[in-house]
C-alpha positions as CSV (number, residue, x, y, z in Angstrom):
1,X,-2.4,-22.6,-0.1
2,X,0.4,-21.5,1.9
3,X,0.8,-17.6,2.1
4,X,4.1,-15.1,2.7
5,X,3.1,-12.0,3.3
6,X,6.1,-9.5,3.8
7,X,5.2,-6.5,5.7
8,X,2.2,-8.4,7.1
9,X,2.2,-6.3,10.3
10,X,1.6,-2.9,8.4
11,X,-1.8,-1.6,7.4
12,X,-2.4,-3.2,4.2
13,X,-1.0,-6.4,5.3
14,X,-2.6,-6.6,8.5
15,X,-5.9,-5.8,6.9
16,X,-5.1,-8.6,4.2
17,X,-4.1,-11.2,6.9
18,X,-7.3,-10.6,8.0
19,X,-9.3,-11.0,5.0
20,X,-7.2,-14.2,3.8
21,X,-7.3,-15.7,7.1
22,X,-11.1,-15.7,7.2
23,X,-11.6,-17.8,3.8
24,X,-11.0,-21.7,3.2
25,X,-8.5,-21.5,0.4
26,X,-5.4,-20.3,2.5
27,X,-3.7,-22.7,5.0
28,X,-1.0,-21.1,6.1
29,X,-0.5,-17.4,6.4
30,X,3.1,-16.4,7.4
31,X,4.3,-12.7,8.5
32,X,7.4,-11.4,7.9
33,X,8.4,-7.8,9.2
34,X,11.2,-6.5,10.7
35,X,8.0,-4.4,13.0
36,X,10.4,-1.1,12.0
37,X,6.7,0.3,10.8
38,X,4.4,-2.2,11.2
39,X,3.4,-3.3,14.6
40,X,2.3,-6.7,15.7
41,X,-0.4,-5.5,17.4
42,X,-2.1,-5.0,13.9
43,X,-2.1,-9.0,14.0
44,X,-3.8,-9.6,17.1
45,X,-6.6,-12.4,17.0
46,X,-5.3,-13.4,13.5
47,X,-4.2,-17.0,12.9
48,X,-0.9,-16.1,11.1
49,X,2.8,-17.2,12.1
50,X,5.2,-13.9,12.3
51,X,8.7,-14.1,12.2
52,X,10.3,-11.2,12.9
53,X,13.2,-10.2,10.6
54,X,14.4,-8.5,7.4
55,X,13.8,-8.9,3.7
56,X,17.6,-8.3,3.2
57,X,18.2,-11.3,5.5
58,X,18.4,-13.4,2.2
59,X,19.1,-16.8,4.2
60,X,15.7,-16.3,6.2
61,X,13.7,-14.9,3.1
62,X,14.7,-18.0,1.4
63,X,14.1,-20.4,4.1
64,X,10.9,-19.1,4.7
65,X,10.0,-19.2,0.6
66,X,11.1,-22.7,0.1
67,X,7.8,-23.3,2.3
68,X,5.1,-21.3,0.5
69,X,3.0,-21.0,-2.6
70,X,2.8,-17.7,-3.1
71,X,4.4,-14.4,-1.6
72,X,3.1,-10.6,-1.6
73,X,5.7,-8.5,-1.1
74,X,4.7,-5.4,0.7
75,X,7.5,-4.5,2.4
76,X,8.8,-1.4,2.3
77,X,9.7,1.9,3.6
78,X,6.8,4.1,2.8
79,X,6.1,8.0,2.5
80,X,7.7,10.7,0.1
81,X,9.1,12.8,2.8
82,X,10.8,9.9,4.8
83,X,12.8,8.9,1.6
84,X,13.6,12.9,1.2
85,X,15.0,12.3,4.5
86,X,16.8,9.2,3.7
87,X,17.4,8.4,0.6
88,X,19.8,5.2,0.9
89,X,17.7,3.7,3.5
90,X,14.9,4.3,0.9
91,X,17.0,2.2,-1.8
92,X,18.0,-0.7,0.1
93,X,14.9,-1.7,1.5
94,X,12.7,-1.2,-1.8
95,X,14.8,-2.2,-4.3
96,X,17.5,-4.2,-3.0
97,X,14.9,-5.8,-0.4
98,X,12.6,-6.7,-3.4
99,X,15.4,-8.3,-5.5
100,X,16.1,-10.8,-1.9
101,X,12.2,-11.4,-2.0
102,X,12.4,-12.4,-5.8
103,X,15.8,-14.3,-5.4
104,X,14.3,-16.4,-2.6
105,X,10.7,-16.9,-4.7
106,X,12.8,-17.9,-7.7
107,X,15.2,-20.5,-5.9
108,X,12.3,-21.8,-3.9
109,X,9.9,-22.8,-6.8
110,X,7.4,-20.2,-5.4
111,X,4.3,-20.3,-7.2
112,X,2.8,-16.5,-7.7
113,X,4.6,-13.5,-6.5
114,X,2.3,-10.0,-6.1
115,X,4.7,-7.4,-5.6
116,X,3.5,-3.9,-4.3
117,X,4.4,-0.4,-6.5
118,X,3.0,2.8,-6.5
119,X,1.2,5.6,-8.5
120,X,4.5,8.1,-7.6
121,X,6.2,6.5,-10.5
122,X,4.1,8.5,-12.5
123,X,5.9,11.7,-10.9
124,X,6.0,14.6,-13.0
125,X,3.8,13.1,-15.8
126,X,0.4,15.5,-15.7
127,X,-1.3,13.2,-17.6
128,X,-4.5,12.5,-16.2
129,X,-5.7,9.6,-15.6
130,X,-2.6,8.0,-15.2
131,X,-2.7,5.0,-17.6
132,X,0.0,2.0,-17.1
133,X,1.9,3.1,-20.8
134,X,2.5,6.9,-19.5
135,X,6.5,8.0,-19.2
136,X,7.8,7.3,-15.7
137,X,9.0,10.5,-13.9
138,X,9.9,9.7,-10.2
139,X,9.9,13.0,-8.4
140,X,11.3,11.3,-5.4
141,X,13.9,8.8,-3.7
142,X,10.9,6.6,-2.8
143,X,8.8,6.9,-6.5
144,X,12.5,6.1,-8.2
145,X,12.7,2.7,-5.8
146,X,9.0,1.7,-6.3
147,X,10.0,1.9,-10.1
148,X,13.0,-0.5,-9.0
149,X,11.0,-2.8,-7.4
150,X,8.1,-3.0,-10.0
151,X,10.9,-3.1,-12.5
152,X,12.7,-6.1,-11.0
153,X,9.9,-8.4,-10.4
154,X,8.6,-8.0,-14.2
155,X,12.4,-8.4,-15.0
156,X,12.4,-11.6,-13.0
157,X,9.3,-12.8,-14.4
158,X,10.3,-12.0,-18.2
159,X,14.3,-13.6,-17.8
160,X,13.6,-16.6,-15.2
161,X,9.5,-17.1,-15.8
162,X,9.0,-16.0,-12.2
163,X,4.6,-15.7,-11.9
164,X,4.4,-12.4,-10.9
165,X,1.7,-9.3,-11.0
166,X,2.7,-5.9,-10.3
167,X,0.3,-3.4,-8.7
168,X,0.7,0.1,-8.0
169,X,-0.9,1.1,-5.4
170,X,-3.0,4.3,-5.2
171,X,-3.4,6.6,-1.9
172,X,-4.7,3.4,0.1
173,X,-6.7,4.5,3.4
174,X,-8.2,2.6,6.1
175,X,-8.5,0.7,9.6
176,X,-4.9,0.3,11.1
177,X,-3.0,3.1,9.1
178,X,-0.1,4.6,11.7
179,X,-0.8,8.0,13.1
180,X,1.1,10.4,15.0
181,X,4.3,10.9,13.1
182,X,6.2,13.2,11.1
183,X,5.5,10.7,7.9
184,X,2.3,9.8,8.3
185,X,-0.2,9.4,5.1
186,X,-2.7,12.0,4.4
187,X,-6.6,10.2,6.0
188,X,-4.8,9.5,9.3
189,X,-3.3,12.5,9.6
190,X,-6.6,14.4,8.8
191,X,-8.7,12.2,10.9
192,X,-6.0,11.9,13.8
193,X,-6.4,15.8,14.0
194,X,-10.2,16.1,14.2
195,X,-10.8,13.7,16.4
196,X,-8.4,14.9,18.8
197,X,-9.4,19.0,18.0
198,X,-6.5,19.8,16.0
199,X,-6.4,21.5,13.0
200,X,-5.8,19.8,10.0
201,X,-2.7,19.7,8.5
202,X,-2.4,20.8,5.0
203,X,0.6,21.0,2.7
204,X,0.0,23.4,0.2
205,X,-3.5,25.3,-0.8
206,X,-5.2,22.0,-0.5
207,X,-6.4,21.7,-4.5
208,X,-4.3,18.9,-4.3
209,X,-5.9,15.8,-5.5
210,X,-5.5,11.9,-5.3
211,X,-7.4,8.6,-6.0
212,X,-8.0,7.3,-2.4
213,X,-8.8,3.8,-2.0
214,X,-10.1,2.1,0.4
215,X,-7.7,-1.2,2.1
216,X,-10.7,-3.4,1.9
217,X,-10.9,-2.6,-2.0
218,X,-6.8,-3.5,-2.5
219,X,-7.4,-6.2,-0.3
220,X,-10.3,-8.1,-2.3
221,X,-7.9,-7.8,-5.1
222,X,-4.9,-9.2,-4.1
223,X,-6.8,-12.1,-2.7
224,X,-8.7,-12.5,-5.5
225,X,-5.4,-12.3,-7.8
226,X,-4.3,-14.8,-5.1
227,X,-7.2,-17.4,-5.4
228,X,-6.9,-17.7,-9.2
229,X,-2.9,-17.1,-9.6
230,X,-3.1,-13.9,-11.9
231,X,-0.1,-12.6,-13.6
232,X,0.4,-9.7,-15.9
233,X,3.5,-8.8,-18.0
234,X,3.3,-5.3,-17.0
235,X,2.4,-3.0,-14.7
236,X,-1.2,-2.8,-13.1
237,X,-2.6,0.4,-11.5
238,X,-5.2,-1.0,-8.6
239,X,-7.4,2.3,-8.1
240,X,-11.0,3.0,-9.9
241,X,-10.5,6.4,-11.2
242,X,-11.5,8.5,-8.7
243,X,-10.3,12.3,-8.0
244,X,-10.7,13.7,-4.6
245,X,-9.0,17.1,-3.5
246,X,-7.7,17.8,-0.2
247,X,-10.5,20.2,0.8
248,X,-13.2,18.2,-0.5
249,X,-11.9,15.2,1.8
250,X,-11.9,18.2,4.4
251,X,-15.3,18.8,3.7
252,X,-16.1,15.3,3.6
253,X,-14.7,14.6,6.9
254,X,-17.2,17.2,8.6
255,X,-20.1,16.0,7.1
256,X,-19.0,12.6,8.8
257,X,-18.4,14.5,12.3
258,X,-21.2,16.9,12.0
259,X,-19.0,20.0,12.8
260,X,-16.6,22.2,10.9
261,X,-12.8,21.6,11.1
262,X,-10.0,23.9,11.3
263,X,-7.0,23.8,9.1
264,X,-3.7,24.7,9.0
265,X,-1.7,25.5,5.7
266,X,1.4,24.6,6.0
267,X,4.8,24.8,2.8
268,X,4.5,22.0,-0.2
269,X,6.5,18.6,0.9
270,X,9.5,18.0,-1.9
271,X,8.6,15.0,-4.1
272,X,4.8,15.8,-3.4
273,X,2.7,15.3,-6.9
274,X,-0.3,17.5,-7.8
275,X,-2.8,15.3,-8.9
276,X,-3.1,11.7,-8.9
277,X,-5.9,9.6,-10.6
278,X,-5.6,6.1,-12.3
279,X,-6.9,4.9,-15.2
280,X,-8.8,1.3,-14.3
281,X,-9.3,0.0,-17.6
282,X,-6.3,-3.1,-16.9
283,X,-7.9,-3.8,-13.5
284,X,-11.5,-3.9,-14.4
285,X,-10.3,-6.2,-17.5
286,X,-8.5,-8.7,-14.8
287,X,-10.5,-8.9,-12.1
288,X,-14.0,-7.9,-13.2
289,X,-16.2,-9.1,-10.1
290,X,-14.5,-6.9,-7.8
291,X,-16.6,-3.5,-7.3
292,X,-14.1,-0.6,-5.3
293,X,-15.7,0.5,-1.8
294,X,-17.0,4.4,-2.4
295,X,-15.0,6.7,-0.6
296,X,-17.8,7.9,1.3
297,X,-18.4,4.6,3.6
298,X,-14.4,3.6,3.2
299,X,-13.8,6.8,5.3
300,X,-16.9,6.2,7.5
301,X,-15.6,3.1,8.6
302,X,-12.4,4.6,9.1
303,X,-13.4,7.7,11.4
304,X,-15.3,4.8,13.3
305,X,-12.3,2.2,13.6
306,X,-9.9,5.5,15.0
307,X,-12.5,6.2,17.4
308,X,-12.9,3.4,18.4
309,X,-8.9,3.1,19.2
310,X,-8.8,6.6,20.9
311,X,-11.7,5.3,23.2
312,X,-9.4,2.5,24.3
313,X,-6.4,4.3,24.7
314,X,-5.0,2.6,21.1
């Protein structure tokens, strides 16, 4: 099987490089990322091809999709507060960017197409869990174009038969996440600050709560979703119903270290949802072998993969 992974230098991709890459069934494992986020560092050791470039570049999305089996889109430009911040920039790489990616699967014959969404669709919707048939109420630039995106591929898929699934991501943690800047996700940021002696950044009172999941989880789905070409006419939330608040991922954080960790309340982020949990009912009915990694370890393996880095100078 021959493999495009866009966004492959990022955190999820990197991490699923490495997981595909280490089975029998994929051949060929190509990268494309403009490295505006990702890094190719993340790929290091990793039998893949990267071509560095854009997903708008429609020639070289094609030219690379005329030569692959399958393509997971994962490209993006991530966070809440960096769409705040630019909210055309936010646009034309998620949802114009997506439609290139699905242009260039459907001209080239491309066989499966996993496209990456997110739980901030839900937005506003306090409905808890979040089940794939709730009202959509994007609270921000970047939840309005991962409602694009989701919305194109399954558009694609229903007007030109394009194979695709659509997951929405949920709060994904682990190994390789970016650290040290103004947008980065919640784990890293908390773990970034304790192992340096920071306080931890809050936003808000820290009763905030989301449905973490660990990269090594998302990745055994996609490649499994992968390995026996699943498609699904709608949306699919790929999270296991957890609810973690902020505090009690605090908390959880010093039982790791063994020592208490200061914190640091600091104003709500616009676009920033309450709470966040997913209904797993269509994901446990799709891919029923795959068991999500517990939080506890997930973040264990984490702590240990940053300290690892900060030991090295990474």
């Amino acid at each position: 099987m021959r493999v495009l992974v866009t966004g492959g230098a990022g955190f999820i991709g990197a991490n699923l490089c490495e997981r595909l890459g280490s089975g029998a069934a994929v051949d060929r494992l190509v990268v494309l990322d403009d490295l505006s986020t990702g890094s190719a560092d993340n790929l290091r050791g990793l039998d893949v091809e990267l071509v560095e470039g854009s997903i708008l570049d429609g020639d070289l999305v094609s030219g690379l999709a005329a030569d692959t089996d399958a393509i997971v889109h994962l490209a993006a430009m991530g966070s809440v507060p960096r769409s705040v911040a630019d909210p055309v920039g936010s646009h034309t790489t998620n949802a114009t960017g997506t439609v290139m990616v699905l242009e260039a699967a459907r001209a080239g014959g491309v066989g499966h197409v996993v496209v990456a969404s997110s739980s901030s669709v839900y937005g506003a919707n306090p409905t808890l869990p979040k089940h794939e048939g709730l009202a959509q109420l994007p609270m921000s630039p970047y939840a309005a174009s991962k409602l694009a995106t989701e919305g194109y591929a399954l558009g694609y898929q229903h007007s030109y038969g394009l194979p695709v699934l659509a997951f929405r991501f949920f709060n994904v943690f682990g190994p390789r996440q970016a650290v040290g800047h103004a947008y980065a996700a919640v784990v890293p940021a908390f773990v970034e600050a304790a192992l340096i002696g920071r306080p931890i950044p809050v936003h808000g009172d820290g009763t905030q709560s989301r449905d973490f999941t660990s990269v090594d989880t998302v990745t055994a789905v996609i490649e499994d979703a992968l390995l026996r070409s699943v498609v699904y006419p709608e949306p699919v939330n790929l999270a296991y119903g957890t609810r973690t608040d902020l505090v009690a991922l605090i908390e959880l954080l010093e039982e790791i270290l063994g020592r208490p960790l200061a914190r640091e309340h600091r104003p709500r982020r616009p676009g920033d949802v309450d709470h966040s949990r997913a209904d797993d009912t269509r994901l446990r009915g799709l891919f029923p072998e795959i068991e999500p990694t517990p939080l506890s370890d997930a973040l264990r393996a984490t702590v240990a993969w940053y300290e690892q880095e900060l030991a090295s100078g990474g």
